[in-house]
C-alpha positions in Angstrom: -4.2 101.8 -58.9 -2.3 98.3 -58.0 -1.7 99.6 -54.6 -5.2 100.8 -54.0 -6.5 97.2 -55.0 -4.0 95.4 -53.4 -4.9 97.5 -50.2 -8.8 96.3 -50.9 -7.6 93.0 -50.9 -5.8 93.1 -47.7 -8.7 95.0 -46.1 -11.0 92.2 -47.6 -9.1 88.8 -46.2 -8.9 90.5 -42.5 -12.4 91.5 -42.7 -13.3 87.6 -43.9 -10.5 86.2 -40.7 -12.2 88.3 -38.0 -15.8 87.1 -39.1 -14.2 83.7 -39.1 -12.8 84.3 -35.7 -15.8 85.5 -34.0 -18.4 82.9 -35.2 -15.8 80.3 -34.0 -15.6 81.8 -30.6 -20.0 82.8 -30.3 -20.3 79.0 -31.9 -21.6 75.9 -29.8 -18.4 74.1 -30.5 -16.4 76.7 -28.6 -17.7 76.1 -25.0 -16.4 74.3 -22.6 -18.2 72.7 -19.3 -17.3 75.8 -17.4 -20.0 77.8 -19.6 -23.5 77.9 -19.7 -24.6 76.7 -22.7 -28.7 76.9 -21.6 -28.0 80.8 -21.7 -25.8 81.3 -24.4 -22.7 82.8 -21.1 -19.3 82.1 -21.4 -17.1 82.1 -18.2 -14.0 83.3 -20.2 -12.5 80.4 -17.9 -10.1 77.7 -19.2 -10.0 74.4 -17.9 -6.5 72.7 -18.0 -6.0 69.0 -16.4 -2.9 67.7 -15.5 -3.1 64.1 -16.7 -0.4 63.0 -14.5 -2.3 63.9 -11.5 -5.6 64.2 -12.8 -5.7 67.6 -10.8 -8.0 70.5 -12.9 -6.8 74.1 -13.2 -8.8 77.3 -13.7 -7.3 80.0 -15.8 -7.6 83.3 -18.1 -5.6 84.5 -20.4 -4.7 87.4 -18.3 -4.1 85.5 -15.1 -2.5 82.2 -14.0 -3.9 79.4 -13.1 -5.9 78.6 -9.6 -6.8 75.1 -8.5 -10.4 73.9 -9.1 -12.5 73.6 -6.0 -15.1 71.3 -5.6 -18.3 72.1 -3.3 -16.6 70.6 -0.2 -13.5 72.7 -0.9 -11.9 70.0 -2.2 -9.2 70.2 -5.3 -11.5 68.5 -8.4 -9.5 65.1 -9.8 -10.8 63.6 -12.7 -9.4 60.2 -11.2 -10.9 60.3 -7.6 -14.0 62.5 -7.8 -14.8 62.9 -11.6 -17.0 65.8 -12.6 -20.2 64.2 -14.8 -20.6 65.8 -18.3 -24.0 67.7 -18.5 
């Protein structure tokens, strides 16, 4: 009987962590300027900045990372042609 409730238990927290989990990730606090937050879309992109260079980074978490192109196919630098916050 321990063992059953114990396994309840176990079922219960992971049940409770995953819910967690996803209303983290669907929340507004979770998106980043690479998302659309109008429409609720998420580019599954991260942005990563080196702070040295000021350079920005696309990545996934399946993939590496690409450099961020701007629309005259330049790389994007937060210190020489900073992107405005919307």
């Amino acid at each position: 009987m321990e063992k059953i409730i114990a396994g309840i238990l176990m079922v219960s927290v992971l049940v409770l962590v995953l819910i967690s989990i996803y209303g983290i990730n669907h929340s507004m606090i979770a998106y980043d300027n690479t998302d659309n937050r109008t429409e609720k879309k998420r580019s599954n992109l991260s942005l990563y900045t080196d702070y040295g260079t000021g350079n920005q980074y696309l990545g996934t978490w399946i993939s590496g990372i690409i450099p961020r192109i701007d629309a005259s196919g330049k790389q994007v630098n937060i210190y020489s042609n900073p992107i405005q916050e919307k």
